[in-house]
N, C-alpha and C positions, 0 to 999 in steps of 0.2 A: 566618569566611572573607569576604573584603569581596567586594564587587558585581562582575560579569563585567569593568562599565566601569574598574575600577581594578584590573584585574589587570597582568601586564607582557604583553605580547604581544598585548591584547585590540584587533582590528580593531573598530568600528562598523560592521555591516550597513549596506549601501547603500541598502538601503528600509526601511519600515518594516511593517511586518504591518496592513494596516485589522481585520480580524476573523478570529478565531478557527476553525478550520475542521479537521474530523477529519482524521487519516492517510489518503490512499485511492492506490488505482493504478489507471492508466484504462489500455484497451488501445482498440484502430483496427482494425478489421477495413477488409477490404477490400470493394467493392461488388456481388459475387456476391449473388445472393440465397439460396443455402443457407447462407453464413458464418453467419448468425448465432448458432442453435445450435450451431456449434463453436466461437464465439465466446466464447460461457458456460461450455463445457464447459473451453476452455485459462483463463480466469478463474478455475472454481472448482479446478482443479489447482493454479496459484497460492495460491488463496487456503486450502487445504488446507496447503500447505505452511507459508503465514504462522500459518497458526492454528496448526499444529504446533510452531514457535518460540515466538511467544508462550506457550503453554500450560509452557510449561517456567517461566516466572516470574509470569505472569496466569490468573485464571480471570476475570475478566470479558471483556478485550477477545475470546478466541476466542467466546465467548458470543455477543458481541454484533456480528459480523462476517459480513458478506452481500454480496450481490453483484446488480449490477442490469443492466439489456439497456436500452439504449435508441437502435435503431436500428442502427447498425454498431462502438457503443463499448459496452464493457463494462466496468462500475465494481467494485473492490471496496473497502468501506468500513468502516472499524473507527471506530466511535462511541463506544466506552468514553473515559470520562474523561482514563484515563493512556496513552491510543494515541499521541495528537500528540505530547504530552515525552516518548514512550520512544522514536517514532518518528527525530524531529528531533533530539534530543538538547537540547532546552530544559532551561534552568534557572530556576527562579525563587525568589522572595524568599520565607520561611517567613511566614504570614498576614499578607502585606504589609509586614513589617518589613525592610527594605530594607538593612540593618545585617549581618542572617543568611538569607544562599542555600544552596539546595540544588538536589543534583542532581536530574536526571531519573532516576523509576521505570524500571527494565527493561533493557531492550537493544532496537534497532531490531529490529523482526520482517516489515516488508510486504518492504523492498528485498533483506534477504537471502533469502527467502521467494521472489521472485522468479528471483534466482543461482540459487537452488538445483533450482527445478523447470521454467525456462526451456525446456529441451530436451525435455522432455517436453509442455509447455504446446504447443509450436511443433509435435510430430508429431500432437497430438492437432488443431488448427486446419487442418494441413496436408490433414485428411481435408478439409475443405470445396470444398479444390482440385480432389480425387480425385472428388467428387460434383460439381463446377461439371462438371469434364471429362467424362466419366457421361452428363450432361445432353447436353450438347453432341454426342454422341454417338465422342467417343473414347473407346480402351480402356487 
């Protein structure tokens, strides 16, 4: 199979990648001060989900898949190896031989992961509303 560059139809990226960097999905909370743990909590709903796809073709990446707070963004983060090429859908050359490519491991799992338990991530965040409002002293 020759290189992506000499397929027919192949576009050249408009940038180029400086370094290598896991799959992850960031979310934004808002500036409430109770958000944060509902913050984590619509994150690891998400990231239940991603882990649930992946696990259908990987045992490493749900393995190795966590979730972090900092502040009002919540990360979550797949560091296994084959997260980024199943994510992105990267190809690369078999031990550098530039002659013979292959595909990416898997199927994407963070961004369907996301589709799939969105609705639920947003009722579960939506409580932090219900407690800002709480606070405030409406009912």
């Amino acid at each position: 199979m020759p290189p992506p560059s000499r397929r027919p139809g192949y576009v050249r990226p408009s940038r180029r990648l400086s370094r290598v960097i896991p799959a992850a999905v960031i979310f934004t909370g808002g500036s409430s001060g109770s958000g944060d743990e509902y913050l984590r909590q619509a994150a690891e709903v998400v990231s239940k989900a991603a882990k649930a796809i992946a696990a259908t073709w990987s045992k490493k990446i749900p393995a190795m898949m966590y979730t972090t707070l900092d502040g009002n963004t919540a990360t979550i983060h797949a560091y296994a190896p084959n997260a980024r090429p199943a994510e992105f859908r990267l190809m690369h050359p078999v031990f550098g031989d530039r002659k013979v490519w292959r595909g990416p491991p898997g199927a994407p799992f963070l961004a369907p992961g996301l589709d799939a338990s969105v609705d639920e991530a947003l009722l579960v965040y939506m409580k932090s509303i219900d407690a800002y409002a709480k606070k405030l002293g409406w009912s």
